[in-house]
GULUM-418949 format. One line per 10 residues: number of its first residue (from 0); for each residue x, y, z of N, C-alpha, C. Coordinates in pm, whole numbers. Layout:
BEGIN
NUM> X/Y/Z/X/Y/Z/X/Y/Z ~ ... .
//
This chain:
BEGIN
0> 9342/13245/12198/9244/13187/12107/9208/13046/12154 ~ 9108/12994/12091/9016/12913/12142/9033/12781/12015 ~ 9088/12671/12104/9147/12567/11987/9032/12420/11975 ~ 8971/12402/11863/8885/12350/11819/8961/12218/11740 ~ 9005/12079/11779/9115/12000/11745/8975/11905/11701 ~ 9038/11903/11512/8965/11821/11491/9092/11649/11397 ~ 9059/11518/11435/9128/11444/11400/9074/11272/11344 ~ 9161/11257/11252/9102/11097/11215/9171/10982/11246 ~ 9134/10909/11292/9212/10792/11318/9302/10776/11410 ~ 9429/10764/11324/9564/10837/11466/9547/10961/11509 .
10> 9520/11036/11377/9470/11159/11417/9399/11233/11541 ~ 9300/11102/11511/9208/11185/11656/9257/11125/11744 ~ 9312/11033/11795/9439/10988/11901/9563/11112/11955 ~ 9571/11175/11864/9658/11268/11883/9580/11408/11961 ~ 9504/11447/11871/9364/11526/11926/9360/11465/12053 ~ 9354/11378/12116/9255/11337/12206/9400/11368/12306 ~ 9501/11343/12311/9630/11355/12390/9653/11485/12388 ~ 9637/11579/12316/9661/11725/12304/9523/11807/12375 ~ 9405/11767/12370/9321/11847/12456/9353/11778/12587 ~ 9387/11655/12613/9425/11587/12796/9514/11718/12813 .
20> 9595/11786/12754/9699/11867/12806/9691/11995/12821 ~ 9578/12013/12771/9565/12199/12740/9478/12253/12834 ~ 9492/12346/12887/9449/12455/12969/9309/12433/12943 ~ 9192/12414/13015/9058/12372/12947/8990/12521/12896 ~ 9046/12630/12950/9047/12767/12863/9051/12730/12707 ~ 9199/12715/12705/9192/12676/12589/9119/12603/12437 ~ 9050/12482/12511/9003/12418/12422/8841/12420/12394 ~ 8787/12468/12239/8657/12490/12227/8612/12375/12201 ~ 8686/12232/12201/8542/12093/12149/8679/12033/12090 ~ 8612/11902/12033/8679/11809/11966/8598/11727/11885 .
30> 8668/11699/11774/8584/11632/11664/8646/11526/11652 ~ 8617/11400/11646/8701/11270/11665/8652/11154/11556 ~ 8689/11111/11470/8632/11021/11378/8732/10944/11361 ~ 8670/10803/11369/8759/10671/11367/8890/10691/11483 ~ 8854/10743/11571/8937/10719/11691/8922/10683/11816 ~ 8988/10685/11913/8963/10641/12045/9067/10599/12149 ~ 9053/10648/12266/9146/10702/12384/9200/10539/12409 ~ 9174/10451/12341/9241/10299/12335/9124/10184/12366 ~ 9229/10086/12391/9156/10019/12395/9140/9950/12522 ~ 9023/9966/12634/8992/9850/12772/9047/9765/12787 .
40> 9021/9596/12681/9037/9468/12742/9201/9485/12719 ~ 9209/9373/12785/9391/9374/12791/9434/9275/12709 ~ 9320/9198/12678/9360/9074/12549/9370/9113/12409 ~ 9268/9209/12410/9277/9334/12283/9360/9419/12285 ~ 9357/9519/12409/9504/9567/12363/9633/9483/12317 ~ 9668/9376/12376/9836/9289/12351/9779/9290/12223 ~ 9686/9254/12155/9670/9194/12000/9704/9295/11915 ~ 9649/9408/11948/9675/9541/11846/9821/9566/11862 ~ 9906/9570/12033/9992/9648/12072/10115/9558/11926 ~ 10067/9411/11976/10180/9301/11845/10155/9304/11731 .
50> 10023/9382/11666/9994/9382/11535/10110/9535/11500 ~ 10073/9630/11587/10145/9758/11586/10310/9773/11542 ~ 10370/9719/11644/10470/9681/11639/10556/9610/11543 ~ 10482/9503/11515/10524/9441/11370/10522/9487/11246 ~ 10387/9592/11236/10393/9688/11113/10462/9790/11140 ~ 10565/9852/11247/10594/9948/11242/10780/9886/11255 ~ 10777/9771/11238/10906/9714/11217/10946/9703/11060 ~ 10806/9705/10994/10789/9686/10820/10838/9820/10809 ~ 10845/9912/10824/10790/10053/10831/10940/10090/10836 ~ 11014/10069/10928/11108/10121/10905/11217/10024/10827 .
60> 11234/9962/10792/11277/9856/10688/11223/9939/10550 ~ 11147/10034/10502/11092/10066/10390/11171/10199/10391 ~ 11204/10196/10208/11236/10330/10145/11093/10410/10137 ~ 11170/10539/10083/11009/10581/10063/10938/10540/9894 ~ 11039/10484/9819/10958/10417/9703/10895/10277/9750 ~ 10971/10201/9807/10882/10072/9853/10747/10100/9990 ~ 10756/10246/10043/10661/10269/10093/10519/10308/10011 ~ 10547/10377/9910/10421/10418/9846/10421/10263/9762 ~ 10497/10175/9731/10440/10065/9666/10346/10027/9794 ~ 10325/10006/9912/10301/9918/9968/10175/9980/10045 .
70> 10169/10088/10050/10035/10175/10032/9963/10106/9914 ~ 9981/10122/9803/9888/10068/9708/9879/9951/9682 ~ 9967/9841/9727/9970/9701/9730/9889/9603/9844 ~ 9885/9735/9966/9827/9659/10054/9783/9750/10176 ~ 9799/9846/10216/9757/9920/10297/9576/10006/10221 ~ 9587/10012/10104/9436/10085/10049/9412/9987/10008 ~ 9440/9874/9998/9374/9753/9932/9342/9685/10054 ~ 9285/9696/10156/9298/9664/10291/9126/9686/10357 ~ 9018/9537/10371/8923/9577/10376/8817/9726/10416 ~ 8924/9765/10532/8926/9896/10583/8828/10021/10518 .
80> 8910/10000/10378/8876/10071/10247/8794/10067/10146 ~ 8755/9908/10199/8644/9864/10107/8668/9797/9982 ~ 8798/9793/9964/8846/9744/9819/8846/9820/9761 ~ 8786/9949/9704/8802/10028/9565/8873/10142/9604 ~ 8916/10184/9721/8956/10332/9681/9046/10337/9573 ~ 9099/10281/9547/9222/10295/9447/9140/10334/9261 ~ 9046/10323/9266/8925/10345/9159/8897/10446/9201 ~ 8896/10543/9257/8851/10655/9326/8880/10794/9219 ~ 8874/10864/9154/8977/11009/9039/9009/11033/9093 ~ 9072/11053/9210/9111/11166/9325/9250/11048/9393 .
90> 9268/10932/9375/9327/10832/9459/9516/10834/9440 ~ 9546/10887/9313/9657/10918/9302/9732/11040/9322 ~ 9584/11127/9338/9649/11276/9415/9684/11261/9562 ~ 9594/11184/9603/9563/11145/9777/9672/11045/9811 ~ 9741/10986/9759/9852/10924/9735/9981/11014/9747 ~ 9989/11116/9662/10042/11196/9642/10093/11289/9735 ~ 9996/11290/9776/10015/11391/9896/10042/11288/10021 ~ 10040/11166/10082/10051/11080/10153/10180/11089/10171 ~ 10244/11076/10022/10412/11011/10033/10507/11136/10014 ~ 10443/11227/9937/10538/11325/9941/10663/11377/10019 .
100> 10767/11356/10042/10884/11389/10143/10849/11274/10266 ~ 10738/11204/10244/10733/11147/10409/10840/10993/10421 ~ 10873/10960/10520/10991/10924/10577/10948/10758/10654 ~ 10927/10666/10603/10869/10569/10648/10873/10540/10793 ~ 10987/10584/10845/11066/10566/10971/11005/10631/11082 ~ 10925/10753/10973/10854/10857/11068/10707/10853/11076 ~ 10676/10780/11030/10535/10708/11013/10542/10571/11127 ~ 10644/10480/11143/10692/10403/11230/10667/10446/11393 ~ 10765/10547/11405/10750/10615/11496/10596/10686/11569 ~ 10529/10716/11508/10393/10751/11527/10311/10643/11528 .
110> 10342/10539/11510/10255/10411/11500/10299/10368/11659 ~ 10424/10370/11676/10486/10350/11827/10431/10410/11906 ~ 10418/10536/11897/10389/10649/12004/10260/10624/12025 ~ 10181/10638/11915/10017/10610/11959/9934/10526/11903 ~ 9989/10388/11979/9940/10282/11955/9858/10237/12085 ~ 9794/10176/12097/9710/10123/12226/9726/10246/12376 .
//
């Protein structure tokens, strides 16, 4: 079968490392939003690589209750977002499903892996 990898953000970072690897048989396209195979300048990359790093040092220092605080304290409150998602009807399900069983440490880790 014919694999159609669609991804957001890290997401499509991941997408984008998983079709580099696949049999080009394999792969029917890629859908990529808010992502990208990194970043060129090298002054920009160090900036992100130390922004990365430092949040993924927060990251594992966090339970998973002080993780979903900090999702809503400052990660969706984060211009990014625009300021309101958290006003959103849907924002505490989407939440919900964010933190569910997830493992701050393991969110850390993926920030490591595919960062710059």
């Amino acid at each position: 079968a014919r694999l159609l990898l669609v991804g957001y953000s890290m997401g499509g970072r991941v997408a984008l490392q998983l079709a580099a690897r696949l049999p080009p048989p394999r792969l029917a396209g890629l859908v990529i939003l808010s992502g990208s195979p990194g970043l060129d300048d090298g002054a920009l990359r160090e900036a992100r690589l130390s922004r990365d790093v430092a949040l993924a040092a927060r990251l594992r220092a966090m339970t998973p209750p002080h993780f979903d605080e900090w999702l809503r304290r400052e990660w969706y409150r984060a211009a990014l977002w625009g300021g309101r998602l958290q006003e959103h009807p849907s924002f505490e399900r989407m939440l919900l499903r964010r933190t569910d069983g997830a493992q701050p440490r393991d969110r850390a880790a993926s920030l490591e892996r595919e960062s710059v």
